[in-house]
C-alpha positions as CSV (number, residue, x, y, z in Angstrom):
1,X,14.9,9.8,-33.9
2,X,13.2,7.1,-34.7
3,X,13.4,5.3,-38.4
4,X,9.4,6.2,-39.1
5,X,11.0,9.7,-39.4
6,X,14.4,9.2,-41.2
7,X,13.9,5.8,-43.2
8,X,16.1,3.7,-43.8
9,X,19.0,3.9,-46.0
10,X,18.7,1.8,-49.1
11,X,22.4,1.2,-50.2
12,X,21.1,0.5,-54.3
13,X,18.8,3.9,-54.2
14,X,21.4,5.5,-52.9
15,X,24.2,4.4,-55.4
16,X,21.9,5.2,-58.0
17,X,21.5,8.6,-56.9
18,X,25.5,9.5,-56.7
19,X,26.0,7.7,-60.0
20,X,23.3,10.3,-61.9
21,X,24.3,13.3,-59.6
22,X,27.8,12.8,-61.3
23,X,26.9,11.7,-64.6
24,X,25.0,15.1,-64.4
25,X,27.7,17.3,-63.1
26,X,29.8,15.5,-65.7
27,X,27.8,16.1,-68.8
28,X,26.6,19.7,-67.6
29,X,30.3,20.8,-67.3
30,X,31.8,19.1,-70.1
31,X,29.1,20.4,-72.8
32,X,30.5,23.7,-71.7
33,X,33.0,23.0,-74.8
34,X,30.7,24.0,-77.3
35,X,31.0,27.5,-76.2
36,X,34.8,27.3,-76.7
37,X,34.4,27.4,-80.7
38,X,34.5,30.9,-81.6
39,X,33.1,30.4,-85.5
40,X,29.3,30.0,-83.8
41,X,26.8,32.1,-82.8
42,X,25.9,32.7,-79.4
43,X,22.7,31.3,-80.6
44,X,24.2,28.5,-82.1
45,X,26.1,27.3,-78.7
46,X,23.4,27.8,-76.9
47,X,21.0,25.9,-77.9
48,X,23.1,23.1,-79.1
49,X,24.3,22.8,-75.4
50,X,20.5,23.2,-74.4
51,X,19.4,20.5,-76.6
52,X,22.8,18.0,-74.8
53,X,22.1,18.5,-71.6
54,X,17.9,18.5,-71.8
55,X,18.2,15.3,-73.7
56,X,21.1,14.0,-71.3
57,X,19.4,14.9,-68.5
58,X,15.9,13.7,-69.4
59,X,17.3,10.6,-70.4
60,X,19.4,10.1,-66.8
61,X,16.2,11.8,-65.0
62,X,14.3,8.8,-66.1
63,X,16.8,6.3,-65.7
64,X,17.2,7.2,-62.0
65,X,13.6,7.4,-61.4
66,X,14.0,11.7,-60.1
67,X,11.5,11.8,-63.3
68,X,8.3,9.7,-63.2
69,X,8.7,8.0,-66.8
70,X,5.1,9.2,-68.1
71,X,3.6,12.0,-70.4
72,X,2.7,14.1,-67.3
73,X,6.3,13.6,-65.3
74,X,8.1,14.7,-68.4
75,X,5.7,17.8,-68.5
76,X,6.2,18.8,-65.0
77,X,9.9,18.4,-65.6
78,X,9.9,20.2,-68.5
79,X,7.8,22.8,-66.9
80,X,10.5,22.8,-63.8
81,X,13.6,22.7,-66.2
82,X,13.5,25.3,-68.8
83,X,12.7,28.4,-66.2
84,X,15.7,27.2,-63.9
85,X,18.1,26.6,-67.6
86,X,17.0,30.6,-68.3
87,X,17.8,31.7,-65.1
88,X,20.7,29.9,-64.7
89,X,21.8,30.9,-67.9
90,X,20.8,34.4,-68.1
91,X,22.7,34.9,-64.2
92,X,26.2,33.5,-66.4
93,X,25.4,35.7,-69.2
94,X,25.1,38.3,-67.4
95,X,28.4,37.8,-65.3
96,X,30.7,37.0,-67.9
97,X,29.5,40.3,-69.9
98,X,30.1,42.3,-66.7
99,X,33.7,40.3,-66.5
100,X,34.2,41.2,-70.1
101,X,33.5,44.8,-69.2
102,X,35.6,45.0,-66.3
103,X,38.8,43.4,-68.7
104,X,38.0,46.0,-71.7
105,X,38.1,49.0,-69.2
106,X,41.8,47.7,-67.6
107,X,42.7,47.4,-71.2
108,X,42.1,51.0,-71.9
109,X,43.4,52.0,-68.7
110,X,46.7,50.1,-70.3
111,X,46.5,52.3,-72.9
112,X,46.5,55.3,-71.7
């Protein structure tokens, strides 16, 4: 194929991508820890780790240039981010409660 189709590969662009697909993956997994305190609400974790990663992410988003830094790109990214962060989060919330369930019932069974 010829480069028209496939561009060329820009070695800084590229760097620049891996570096803020890790940082992501880094900050989205380790913010995780918030849910590990037990005093909080679910409410509480929630959207403390909402607010670190959206602010993270934002802040990288821009940074990277996957966000245009203006009023309207940080709309549309708003707009695109908080519908996948429900989803995302509702699909785990859901899991984990059914992976709850599934422990309590062997429990019982245990008991029995």
């Amino acid at each position: 194929m010829s480069d028209r189709f496939w561009g060329k590969l820009d070695s800084g662009i590229f760097v620049k991508n891996a570096i803020g697909c890790i940082l992501c993956g880094w900050f989205f997994s380790t913010a995780t820890i918030f849910f590990e305190n037990q005093e909080w609400s679910l409410l509480s974790k929630t959207i403390l780790y909402f607010l670190t990663v959206s602010i993270l992410y934002f802040l990288l988003s821009f940074f990277v240039g996957w966000i245009p830094f203006s009023l309207k790109g940080f709309a549309i990214g708003i707009g695109i981010f908080i519908p996948f962060y429900r989803i995302i989060w509702t699909a785990f919330y859901l899991y984990f409660r059914f992976q709850m369930k599934i422990m309590n019932e062997g429990i019982d069974k245990r008991r029995d």
